[in-house]
C-alpha positions in Angstrom: -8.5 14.6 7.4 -5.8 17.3 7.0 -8.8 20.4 7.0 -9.9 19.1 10.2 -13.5 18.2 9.2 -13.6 14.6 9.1 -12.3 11.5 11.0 -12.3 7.9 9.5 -12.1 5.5 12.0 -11.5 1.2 11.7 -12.0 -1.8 13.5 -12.1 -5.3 13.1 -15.3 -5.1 12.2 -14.5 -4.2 8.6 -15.9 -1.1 8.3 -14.8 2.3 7.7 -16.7 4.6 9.7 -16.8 8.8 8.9 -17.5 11.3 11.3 -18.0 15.4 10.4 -16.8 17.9 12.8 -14.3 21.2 13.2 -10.8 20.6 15.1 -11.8 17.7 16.9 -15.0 19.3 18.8 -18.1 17.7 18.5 -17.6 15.0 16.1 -21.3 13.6 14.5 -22.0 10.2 12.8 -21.9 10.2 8.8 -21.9 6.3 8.0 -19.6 3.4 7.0 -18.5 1.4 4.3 -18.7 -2.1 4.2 -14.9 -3.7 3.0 -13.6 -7.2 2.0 -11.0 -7.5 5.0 -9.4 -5.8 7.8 -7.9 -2.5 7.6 -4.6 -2.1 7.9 -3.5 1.4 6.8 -5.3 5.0 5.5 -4.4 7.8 4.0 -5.8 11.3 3.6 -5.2 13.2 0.5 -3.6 16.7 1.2 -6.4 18.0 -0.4 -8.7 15.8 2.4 -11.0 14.5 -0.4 -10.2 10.9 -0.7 -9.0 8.6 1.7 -6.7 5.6 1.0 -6.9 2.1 2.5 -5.0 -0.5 2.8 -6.1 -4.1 3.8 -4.9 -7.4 5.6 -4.9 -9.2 1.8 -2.5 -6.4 0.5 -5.0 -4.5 -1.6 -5.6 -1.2 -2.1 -8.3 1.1 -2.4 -9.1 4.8 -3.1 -12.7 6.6 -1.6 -14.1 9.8 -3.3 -15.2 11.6 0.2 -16.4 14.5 -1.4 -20.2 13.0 -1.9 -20.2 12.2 2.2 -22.5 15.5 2.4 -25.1 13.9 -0.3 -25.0 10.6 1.9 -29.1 9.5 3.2 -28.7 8.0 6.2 -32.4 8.1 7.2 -32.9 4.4 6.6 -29.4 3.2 7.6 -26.1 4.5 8.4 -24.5 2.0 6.0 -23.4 4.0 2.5 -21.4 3.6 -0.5 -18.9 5.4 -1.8 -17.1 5.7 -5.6 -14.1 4.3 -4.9 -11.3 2.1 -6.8 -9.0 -0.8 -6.7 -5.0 -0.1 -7.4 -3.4 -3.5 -8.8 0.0 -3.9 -7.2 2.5 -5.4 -9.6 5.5 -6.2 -7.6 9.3 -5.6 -10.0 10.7 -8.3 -11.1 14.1 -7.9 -9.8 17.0 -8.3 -12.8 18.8 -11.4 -12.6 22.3 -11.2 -12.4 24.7 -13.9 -14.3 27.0 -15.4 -12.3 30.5 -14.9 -12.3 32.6 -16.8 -14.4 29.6 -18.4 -16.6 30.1 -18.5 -20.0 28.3 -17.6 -22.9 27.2 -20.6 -23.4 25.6 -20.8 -20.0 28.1 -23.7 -18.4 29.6 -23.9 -15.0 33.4 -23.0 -14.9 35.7 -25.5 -16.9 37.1 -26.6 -13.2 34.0 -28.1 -12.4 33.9 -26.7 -8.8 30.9 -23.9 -10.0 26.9 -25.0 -8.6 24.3 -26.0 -11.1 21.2 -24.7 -11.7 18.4 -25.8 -9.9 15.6 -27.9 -12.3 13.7 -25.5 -14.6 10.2 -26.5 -12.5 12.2 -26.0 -9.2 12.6 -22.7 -10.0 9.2 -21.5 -11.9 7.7 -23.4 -8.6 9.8 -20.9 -6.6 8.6 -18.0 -8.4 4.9 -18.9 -8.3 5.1 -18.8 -4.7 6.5 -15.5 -4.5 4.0 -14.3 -6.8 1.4 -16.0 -4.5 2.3 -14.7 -1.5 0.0 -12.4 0.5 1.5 -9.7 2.8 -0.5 -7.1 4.6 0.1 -3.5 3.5 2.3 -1.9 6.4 2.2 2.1 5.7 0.7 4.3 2.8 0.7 7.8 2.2 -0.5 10.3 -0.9 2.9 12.2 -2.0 2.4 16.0 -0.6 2.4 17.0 -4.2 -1.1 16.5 -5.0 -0.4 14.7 -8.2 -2.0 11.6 -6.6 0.7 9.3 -5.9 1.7 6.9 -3.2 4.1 5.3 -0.9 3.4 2.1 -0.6 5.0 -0.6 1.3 4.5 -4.1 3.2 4.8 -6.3 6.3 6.7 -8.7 4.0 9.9 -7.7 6.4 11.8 -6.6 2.8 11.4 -2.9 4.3 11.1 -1.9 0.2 8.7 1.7 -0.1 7.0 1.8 -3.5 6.2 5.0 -5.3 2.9 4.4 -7.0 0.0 5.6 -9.1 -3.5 4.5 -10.2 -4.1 3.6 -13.5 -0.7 2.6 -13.3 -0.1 -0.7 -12.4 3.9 -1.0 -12.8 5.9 0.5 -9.8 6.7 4.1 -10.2 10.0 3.8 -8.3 11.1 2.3 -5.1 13.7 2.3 -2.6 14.8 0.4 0.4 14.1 1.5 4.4 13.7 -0.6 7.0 13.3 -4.0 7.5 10.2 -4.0 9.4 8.6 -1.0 8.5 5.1 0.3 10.0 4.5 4.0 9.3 5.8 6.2 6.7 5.0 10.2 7.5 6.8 13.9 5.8 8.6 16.1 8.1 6.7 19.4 9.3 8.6 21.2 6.2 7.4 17.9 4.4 11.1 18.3 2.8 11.7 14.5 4.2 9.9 11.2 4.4 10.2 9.4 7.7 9.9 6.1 8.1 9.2 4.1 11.1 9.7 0.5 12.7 8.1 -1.4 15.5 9.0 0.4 19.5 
C-alpha cells in the first residue's frame, strides 16, 4: 500500500492475502479473502485504504481495508471484508452512415453499393460482443482521490476507461496500446504510462 504498511498478495488459489508491516521489514499474517476467480490486477487507493481487484471474468471489485485491524483471526485466518461490485457497461460505439446512402436508407442508384447484412445477422453479432468475457489487464485509482479508475482489458482493443462506482456508464475513455498490461503515473504523477507485453 502507498503508506508502506500493508502488502496484498495473489495467487491462483483465489485468495487475497494481507500482511501488516513498516517499509517492507518484518511483514506479519492478517488473513485472506475468499474470491469468485483469479486475480488479475489491484490497485491501492492513494489514500491506502481500499484496494481494487480485478478478475479473470472481467469484474471488478472494491475492499474497505480500514477494518483489517478489527479482523479475529483466532479461529481462522479466513475474513471478510465490505467490499463492492462495479458494473462495467462497455459504450456503444456511434454508428456511422455510409457514404452515399440516402435518406431513405438505399444503396447508391448504380447499384455497385453492399447491402446490409440480415437484421438477425447483425443483433446475433452484437449479442456476442456483449457476451464476450475478457480478463481485466491494468487498473489504477486516479491520484486525485475522488475515487476513480482506469480501467482497461486483455480484449487486444488497447481502449483505457475512466470510471466510477455507482456509475455504471463510462466516464471517458481513450485509446493506448493494443496489448496493454499495466497502466502507472509518472513520479510527478503529471502523466499516465501505459505499458505492453516485453
Amino acid at each position: 500500500s502507498p503508506d508502506g504498511k500493508t502488502l496484498a498478495t495473489t495467487s491462483n488459489d483465489k485468495t487475497i492475502f494481507f500482511l501488516s508491516g513498516t517499509e517492507g521489514v518484518n511483514y506479519k499474517p492478517i488473513g485472506y479473502i475468499a474470491i469468485d476467480c483469479n486475480v488479475t490486477s489491484m490497485a491501492w487507493s492513494t489514500d491506502s485504504s481500499k484496494l481494487l481487484v480485478g478478475q479473470e471474468d472481467g469484474s471488478v471489485s472494491e475492499y474497505n481495508k480500514e477494518d483489517l485491524a478489527k479482523v479475529d483471526t483466532g479461529a481462522t485466518y479466513e475474513i471478510e471484508l465490505p467490499s463492492k461490485l462495479y458494473e462495467f457497461k462497455k459504450p456503444v460505439p456511434k454508428k456511422e452512415e455510409p457514404e452515399g446512402e440516402g435518406q431513405d436508407g438505399g444503396t447508391p442508384a448504380d447499384g455497385l453499393g453492399e447491402s446490409e447484412p440480415p437484421a438477425d445477422e447483425k443483433e446475433e453479432e452484437e449479442e456476442e460482443e456483449e457476451e464476450a468475457i475478457y480478463p481485466v489487464a491494468s487498473l489504477l485509482y486516479k491520484s486525485d482521490g475522488s475515487g476513480q479508475f482506469y480501467l482497461a482489458f486483455g480484449d487486444g482493443s488497447g481502449v483505457v476507461y475512466e470510471c466510477k462506482f455507482g456509475e455504471p456508464e463510462v466516464l471517458t475513455s481513450f485509446e493506448s496500446l493494443e496489448t496493454l498490461t499495466e497502466a502507472t503515473y509518472s513520479i510527478s504523477e503529471d502523466y499516465l504510462l501505459t505499458f505492453g507485453p516485453k
